[in-house]
N, C-alpha and C positions, 0 to 999 in steps of 0.2 A: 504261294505264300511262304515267305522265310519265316522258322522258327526258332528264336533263342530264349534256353533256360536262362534264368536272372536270379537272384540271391533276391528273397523278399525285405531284408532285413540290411543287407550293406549290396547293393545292387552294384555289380560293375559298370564304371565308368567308360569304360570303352563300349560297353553293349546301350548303355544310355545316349551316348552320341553319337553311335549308329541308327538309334533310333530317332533322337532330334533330327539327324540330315536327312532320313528319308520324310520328316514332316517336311523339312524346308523344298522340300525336292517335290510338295506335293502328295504323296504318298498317304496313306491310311495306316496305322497303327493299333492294334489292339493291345492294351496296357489292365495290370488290377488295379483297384481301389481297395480305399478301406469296406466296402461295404460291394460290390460288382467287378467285371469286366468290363471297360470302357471303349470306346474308339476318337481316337487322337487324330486329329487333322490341322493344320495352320486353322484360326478360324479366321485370319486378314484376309485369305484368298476364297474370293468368288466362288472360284475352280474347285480347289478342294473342296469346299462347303457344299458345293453340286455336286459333287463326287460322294461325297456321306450322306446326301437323302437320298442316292440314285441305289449305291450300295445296301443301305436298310433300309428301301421301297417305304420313305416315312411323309406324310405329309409336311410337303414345302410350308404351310400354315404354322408347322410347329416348330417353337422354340429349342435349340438347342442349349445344352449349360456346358461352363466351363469349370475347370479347376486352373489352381494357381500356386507355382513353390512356396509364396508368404504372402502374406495378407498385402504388403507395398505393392506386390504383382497387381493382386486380386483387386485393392483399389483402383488400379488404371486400369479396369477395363468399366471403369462407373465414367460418364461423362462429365458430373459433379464431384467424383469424390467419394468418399462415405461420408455421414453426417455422424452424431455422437452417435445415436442407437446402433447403428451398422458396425460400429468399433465397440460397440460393448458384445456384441454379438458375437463379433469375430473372436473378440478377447475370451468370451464363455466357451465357446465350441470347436473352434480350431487351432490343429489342425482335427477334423472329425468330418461327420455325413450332415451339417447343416451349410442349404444354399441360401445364398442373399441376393435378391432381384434388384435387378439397380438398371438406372437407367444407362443405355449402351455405348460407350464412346464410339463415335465414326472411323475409326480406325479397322472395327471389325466387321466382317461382311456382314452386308444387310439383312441376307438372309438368316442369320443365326436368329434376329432380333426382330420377326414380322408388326410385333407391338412397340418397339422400340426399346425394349427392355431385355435383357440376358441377367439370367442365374450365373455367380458364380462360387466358388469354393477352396476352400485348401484341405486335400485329404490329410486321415493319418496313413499313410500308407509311402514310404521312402521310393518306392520306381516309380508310383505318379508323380511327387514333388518332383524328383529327380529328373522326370522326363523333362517339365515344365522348364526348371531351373536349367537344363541342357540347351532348350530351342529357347529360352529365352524369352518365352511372352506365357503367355496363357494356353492352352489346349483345348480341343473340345473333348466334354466327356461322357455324350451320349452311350446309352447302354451297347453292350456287342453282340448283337443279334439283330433279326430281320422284325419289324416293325408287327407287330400284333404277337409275336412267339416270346415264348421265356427267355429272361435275362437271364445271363452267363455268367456262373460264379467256378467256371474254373476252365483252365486253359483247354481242355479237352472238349468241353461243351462251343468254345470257338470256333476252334476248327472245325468243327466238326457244321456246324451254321453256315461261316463265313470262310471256308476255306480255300475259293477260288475269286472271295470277291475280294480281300486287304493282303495289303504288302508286306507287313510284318506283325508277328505274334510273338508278345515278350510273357516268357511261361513262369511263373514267379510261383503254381503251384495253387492249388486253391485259395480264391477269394472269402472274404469271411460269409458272403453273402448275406440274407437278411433282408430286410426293409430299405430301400435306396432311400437316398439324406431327404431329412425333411426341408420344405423350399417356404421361405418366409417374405415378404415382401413390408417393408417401412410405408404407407401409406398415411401422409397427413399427422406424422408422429406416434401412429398405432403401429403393431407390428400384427400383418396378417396372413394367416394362413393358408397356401397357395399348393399345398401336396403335405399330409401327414407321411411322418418318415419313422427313421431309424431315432431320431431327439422326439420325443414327447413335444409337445405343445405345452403344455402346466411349465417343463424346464425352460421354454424360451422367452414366456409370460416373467417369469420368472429373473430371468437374466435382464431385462429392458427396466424392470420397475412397475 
């Protein structure tokens, strides 16, 4: 595993598209959020995607989520689009820790989306945008740790997990950690609650009307 220090704050840019080419190359990524340590794979590719349930021993049944440099990203990866509620949403809380379930465009491997459906998000955290806006699509951003142990809120708790399974760890210094984002799903013009997070529920009740 490569490790490089990154600036949390103005992240360099040469260290971010070293870490784009190794997604595009396939590769595994551990990156911070605003709220955890994450693991970064192309999510188009098959390969990668079986290569991140293999690495965090996670059940294939389960959803992965993504983040996105801006919400324009985050909308192409909805098959549909977002509807009005999903942009008031985004408008309320991002960039932050709320995810929006949308239905999946086919562009992204199947396996992220076993219901057909993917979470996804824009943090406030500049090396995830950053990473995103580097490779150019969307990221995945399952937690970085092995599948039943504690998420990772700082580049030493990574390595120290994952340190012979991912290709690179970008050390940006402790994550704020907390509560990972809260995941809400638009059903039938309701908005419903699919994981309490880091956003209250009353604020998202709230934000829709």
């Amino acid at each position: 595993m490569q490790r490089l220090t990154i600036d949390p704050l103005a992240p360099d840019r040469t260290i971010v598209e070293a870490a784009a080419a190794m997604l595009r190359g396939g590769g595994i990524v551990a990156y911070p959020t605003d709220t955890l340590y994450g693991l970064a794979v192309d999510p188009r590719s098959d390969a990668a995607v079986a290569r991140l349930f293999d690495v965090k021993g996670r059940d294939s049944a389960s959803a992965i989520p993504l983040i996105a440099a801006d919400v324009a990203m985050a909308e192409r990866t909805a098959a549909n689009g977002f509807g009005r509620l999903e942009h008031r949403l985004a408008a309320a809380f991002w960039p932050g820790p709320l995810t929006i379930v949308v239905a999946a465009t086919p562009k992204m491997s199947a396996a992220l989306a076993p219901a057909g459906t993917l979470g996804v998000r824009v943090p406030a955290h500049a090396v995830a945008r950053g990473l995103s806006a580097a490779f150019g699509d969307c990221i995945t951003a399952t937690s970085a740790n092995l599948s039943g142990r504690p998420a990772c809120a700082s580049a030493e708790e990574v390595a120290a997990a994952l340190h012979h399974r991912i290709d690179l760890l970008l050390d940006a210094g402790p994550a704020p950690g907390g509560a990972p984002s809260t995941i809400v799903e638009l059903v039938h013009g309701r908005p419903v609650l699919r994981r309490p997070g880091a956003v209250p529920w009353d604020r998202v009740l709230e934000s829709v009307g």
